[in-house]
C-alpha positions as CSV (number, residue, x, y, z in Angstrom):
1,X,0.0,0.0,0.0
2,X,1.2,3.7,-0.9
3,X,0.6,6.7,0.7
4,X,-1.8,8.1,-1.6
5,X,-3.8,4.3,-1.4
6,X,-4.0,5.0,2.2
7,X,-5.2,8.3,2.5
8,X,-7.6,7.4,0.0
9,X,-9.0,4.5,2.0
10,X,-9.7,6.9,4.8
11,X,-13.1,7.8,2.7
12,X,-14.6,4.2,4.0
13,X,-15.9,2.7,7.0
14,X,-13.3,0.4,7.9
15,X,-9.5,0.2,7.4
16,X,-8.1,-1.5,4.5
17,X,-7.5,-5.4,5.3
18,X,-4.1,-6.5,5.8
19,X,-2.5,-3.5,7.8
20,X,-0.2,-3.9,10.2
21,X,-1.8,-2.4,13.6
22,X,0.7,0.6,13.5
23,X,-1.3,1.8,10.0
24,X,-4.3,0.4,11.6
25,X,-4.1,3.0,14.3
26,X,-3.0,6.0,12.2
27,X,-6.2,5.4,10.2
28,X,-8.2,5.3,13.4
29,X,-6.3,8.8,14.5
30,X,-7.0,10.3,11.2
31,X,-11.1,9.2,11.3
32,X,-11.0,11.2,14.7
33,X,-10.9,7.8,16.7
34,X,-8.1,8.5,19.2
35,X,-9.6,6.3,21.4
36,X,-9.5,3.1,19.3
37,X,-6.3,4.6,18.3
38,X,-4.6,4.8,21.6
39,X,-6.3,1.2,22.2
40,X,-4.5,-0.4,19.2
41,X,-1.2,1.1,19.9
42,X,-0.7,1.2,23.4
43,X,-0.2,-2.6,23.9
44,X,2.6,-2.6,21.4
45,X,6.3,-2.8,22.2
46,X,8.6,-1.2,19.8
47,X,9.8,1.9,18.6
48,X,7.4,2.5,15.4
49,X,4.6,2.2,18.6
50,X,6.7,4.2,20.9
51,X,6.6,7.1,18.0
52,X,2.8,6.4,17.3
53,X,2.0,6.7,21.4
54,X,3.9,9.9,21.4
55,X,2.3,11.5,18.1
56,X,-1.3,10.9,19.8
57,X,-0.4,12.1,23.4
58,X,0.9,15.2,21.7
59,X,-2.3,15.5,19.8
60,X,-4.4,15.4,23.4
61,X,-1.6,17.4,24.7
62,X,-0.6,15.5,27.4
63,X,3.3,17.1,26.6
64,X,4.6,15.5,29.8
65,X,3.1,11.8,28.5
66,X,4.1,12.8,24.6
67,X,7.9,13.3,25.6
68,X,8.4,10.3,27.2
69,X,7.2,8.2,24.1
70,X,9.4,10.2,22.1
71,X,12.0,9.2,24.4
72,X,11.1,5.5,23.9
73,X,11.1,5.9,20.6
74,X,14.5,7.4,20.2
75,X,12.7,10.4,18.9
76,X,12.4,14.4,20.4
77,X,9.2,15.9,19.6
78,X,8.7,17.5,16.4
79,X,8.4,21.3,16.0
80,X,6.3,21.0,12.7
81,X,2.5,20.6,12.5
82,X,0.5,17.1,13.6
83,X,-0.9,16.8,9.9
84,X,2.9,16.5,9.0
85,X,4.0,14.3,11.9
86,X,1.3,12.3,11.4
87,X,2.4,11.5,7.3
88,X,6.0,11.0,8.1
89,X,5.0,8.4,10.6
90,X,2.6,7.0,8.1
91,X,5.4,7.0,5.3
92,X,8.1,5.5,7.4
93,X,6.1,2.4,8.1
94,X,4.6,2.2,4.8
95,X,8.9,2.6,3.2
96,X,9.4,-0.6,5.8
């Protein structure tokens, strides 16, 4: 799946099959589900989930909570917009 693909999909109901739950939970994010966004991600225990974690903590700004996902992710938090975080996550999983 490309970028475009997935954006695209956002239009429907339900996520694409096949997803890994990382995309799974971006999509949910960007249908206004944080909820079943947070739900999906926050069991999951590695550094794409970390980044994920600390994207949608940032969104709810909860900064304190944010930071230290970034920090498990090996990331610091980003200065641009959460539109743009939110694609570069979405492309670095999707370039995996």
């Amino acid at each position: 799946m490309n970028f475009e693909l997935f954006t695209h999909s956002l239009l429907n109901n339900h996520p694409p099959k096949g997803l890994s739950k990382h995309l799974e939970a971006l999509w949910y994010d960007a249908k206004d589900d944080w909820e079943k966004a947070h739900t999906i991600i926050q069991n999951i225990d590695d550094g794409a989930a970390a980044w994920i974690h600390a994207y949608l903590h940032r969104k709810e700004g909860d900064i304190w909570n944010a930071d230290y996902w970034y920090s498990r992710a090996g990331k610091s938090r980003p200065s641009v917009h959460l539109e743009k975080e939110w694609e570069a996550i979405a492309k670095e999983l999707m370039s995996r």
